[in-house]
C-alpha positions in Angstrom: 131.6 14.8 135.8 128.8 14.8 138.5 125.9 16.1 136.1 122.5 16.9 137.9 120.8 18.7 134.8 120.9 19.9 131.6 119.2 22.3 129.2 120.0 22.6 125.7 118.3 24.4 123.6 118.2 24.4 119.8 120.7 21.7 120.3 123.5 20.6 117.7 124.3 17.2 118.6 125.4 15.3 115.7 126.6 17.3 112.1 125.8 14.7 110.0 122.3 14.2 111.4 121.8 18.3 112.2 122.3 19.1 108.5 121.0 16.1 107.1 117.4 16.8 108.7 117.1 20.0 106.6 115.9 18.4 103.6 113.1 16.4 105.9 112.4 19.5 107.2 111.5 21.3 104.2 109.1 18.3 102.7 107.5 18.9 106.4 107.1 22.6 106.0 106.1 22.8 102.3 109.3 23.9 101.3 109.8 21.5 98.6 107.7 19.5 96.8 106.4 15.2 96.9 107.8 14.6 93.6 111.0 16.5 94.9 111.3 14.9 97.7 110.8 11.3 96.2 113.2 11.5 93.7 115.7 13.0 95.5 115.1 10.3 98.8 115.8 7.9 95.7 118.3 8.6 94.1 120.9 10.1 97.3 120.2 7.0 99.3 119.3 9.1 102.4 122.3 11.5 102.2 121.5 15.0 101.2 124.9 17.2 103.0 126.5 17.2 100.0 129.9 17.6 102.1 129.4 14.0 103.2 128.4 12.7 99.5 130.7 11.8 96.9 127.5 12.6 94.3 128.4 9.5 92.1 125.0 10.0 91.0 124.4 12.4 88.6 120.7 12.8 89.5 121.4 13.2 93.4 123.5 16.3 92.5 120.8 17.9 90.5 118.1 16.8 92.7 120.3 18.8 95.5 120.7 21.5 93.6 117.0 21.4 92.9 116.5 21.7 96.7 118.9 24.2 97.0 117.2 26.7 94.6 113.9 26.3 96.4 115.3 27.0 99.8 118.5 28.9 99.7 116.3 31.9 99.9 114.4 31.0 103.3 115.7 32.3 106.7 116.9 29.3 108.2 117.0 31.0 111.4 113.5 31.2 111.5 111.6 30.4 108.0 109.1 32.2 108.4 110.5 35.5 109.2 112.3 37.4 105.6 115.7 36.8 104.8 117.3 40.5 104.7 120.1 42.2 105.8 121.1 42.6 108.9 121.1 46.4 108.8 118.2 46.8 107.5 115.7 48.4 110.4 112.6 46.2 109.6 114.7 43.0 109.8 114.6 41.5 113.4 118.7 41.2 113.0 119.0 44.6 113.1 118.6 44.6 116.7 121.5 42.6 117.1 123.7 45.3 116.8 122.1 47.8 118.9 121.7 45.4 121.7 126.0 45.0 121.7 126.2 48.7 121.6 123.6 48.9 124.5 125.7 45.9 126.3 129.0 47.6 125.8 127.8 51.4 127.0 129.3 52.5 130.3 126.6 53.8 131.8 124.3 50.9 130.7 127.3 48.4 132.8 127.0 51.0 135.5 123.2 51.0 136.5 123.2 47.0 135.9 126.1 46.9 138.5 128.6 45.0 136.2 132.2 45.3 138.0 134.6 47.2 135.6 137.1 45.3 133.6 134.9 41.9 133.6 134.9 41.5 129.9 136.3 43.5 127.5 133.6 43.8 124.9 130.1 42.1 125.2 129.0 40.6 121.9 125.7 39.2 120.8 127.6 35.6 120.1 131.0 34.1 120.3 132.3 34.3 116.7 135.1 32.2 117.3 132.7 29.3 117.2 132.1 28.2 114.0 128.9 26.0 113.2 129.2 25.3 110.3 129.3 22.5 108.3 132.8 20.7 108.0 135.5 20.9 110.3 135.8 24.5 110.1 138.7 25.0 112.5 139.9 28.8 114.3 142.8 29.7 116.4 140.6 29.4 119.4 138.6 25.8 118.8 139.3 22.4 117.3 136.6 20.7 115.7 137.5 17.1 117.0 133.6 15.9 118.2 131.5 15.4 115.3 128.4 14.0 117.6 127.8 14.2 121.1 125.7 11.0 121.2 128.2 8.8 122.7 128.0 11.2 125.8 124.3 11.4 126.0 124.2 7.8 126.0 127.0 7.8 128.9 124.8 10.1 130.5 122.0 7.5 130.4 123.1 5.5 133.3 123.2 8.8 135.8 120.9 10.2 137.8 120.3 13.2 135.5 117.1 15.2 134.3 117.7 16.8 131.0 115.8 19.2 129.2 115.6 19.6 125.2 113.7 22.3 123.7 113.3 23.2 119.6 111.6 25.7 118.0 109.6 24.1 115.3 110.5 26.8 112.5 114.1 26.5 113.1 115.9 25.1 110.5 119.3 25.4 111.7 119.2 22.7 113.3 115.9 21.1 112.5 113.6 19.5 115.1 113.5 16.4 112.9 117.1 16.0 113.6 116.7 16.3 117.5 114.2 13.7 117.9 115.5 11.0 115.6 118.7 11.1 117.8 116.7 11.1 121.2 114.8 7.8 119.7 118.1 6.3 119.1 118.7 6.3 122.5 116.0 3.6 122.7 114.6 5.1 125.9 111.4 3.9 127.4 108.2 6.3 126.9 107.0 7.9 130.3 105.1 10.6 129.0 103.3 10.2 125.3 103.3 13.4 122.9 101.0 15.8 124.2 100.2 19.7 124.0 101.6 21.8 126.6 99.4 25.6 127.3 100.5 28.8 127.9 97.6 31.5 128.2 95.2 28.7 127.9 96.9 28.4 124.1 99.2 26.0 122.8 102.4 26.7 122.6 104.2 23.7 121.9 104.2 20.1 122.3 106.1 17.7 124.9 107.2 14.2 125.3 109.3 12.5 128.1 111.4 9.5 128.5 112.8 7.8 131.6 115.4 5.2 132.4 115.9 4.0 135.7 117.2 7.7 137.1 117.1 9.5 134.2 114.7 12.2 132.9 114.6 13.5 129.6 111.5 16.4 128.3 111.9 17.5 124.9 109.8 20.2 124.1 109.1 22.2 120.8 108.0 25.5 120.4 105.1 26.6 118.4 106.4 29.5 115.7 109.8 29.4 117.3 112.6 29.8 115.6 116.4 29.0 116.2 116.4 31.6 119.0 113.3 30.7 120.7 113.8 33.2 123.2 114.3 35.9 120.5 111.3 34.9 119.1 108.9 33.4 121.9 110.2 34.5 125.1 106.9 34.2 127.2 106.8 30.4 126.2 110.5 29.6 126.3 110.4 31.2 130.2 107.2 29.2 130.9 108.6 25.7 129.8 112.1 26.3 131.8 109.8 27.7 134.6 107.6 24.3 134.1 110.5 21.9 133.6 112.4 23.5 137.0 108.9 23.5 138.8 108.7 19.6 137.9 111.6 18.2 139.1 110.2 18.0 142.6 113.7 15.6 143.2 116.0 17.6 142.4 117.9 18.9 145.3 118.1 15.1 146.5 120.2 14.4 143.3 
């Protein structure tokens, strides 16, 4: 496959590593406590999905447990936003739901010129894919690819700019998880962690890596959550915008 460039955002790249960064997360963000996150780095020998361990130890289960109290009430979407239902009106996922009915209403296709019969019904997501932990197989999809890292590394020797971007309240897929991947690419620094502005304001931070021919920007975004766009649209537009702006090669590649 002749790749040019990639965007992926709130990436999940690897389900052992995704999940796995949750718990590092939530030492990060305050979520659990030292002592908590000591004794359970101790006694689960770096493995806290409890799908991929056998819990021999009786203290890693009830240090994972412990964990799981203190966090299975936080919006993982985004943790600092309030876990509620999704039809409640002061919850941002209620929107969800009026945004498919706004999709799906003929008049709405009509004035956005959207040819008749294109798709059936316009949903928010496709809920045949399951992300899930597990194998979690549906009539549509065969879980078969655990990690994609094999293929980012295949993707190492093209000539290929890739952009990653996180939002740093997302605990979906954590932003912990994301980078200890890219480092295990064992690419060469070009750009150092630094701040990047919108408004004159921060708005996230920035890194980049190059091989030979290829690029690689991972960004975060400040307050973001899984959605970044849901959440921080001007600053998810203004990194693409930056990123595409950037690549001052690219219609040579």
């Amino acid at each position: 496959m002749n790749i040019k460039g990639v965007i992926s955002v709130s990436p999940l790249t690897d389900k052992f590593g995704d999940f796995n960064s949750r718990f590092e997360f939530a030492h990060r963000l305050s979520l659990i406590s030292d002592e908590m996150y000591e004794s359970t780095e101790k006694t689960c020998n770096g493995n806290y999905v409890s799908l991929y361990n056998d819990l021999d130890s009786i203290r890693c289960s009830n240090n994972l447990q412990w964990v799981d109290e203190c966090t299975s009430m936080i919006n993982l979407e985004n943790i600092l936003e309030p876990l509620c239902a999704t039809s409640d009106p002061a919850c941002r996922e209620a929107t969800f739901g009026l945004v498919v009915a706004w999709a799906n209403d003929k008049d709405v296709q009509k004035a956005l010129n959207v040819r008749e019969g294109t798709i059936e019904t316009w949903e928010w997501q496709n809920s045949t894919i399951h992300y899930d932990l597990g194998k979690n197989d549906t009539i549509i999809y065969s879980y078969d690819v655990f990690s994609t890292i094999p293929i980012h590394k295949q993707l190492l020797a093209k000539k290929c700019q890739y952009l990653i971007i996180c939002g740093d309240h997302d605990m979906v897929f954590p932003h912990v998880g994301t980078e200890k991947w890219i480092r295990s690419l064992n690419l060469p620094v070009e750009k150092r962690w630094e701040p990047w502005f919108v408004n004159d304001q921060i708005a996230g931070y920035q890194m980049t890596y190059a091989q030979s021919e290829y690029l690689l920007t991972y960004a975060t975004i400040k307050g973001a959550g899984h959605g970044i766009a849901l959440y921080k649209p001007e600053e998810a537009l203004a990194m693409v915008d930056e990123w595409l702006d950037s690549r001052i090669y690219l219609s040579d590649i």
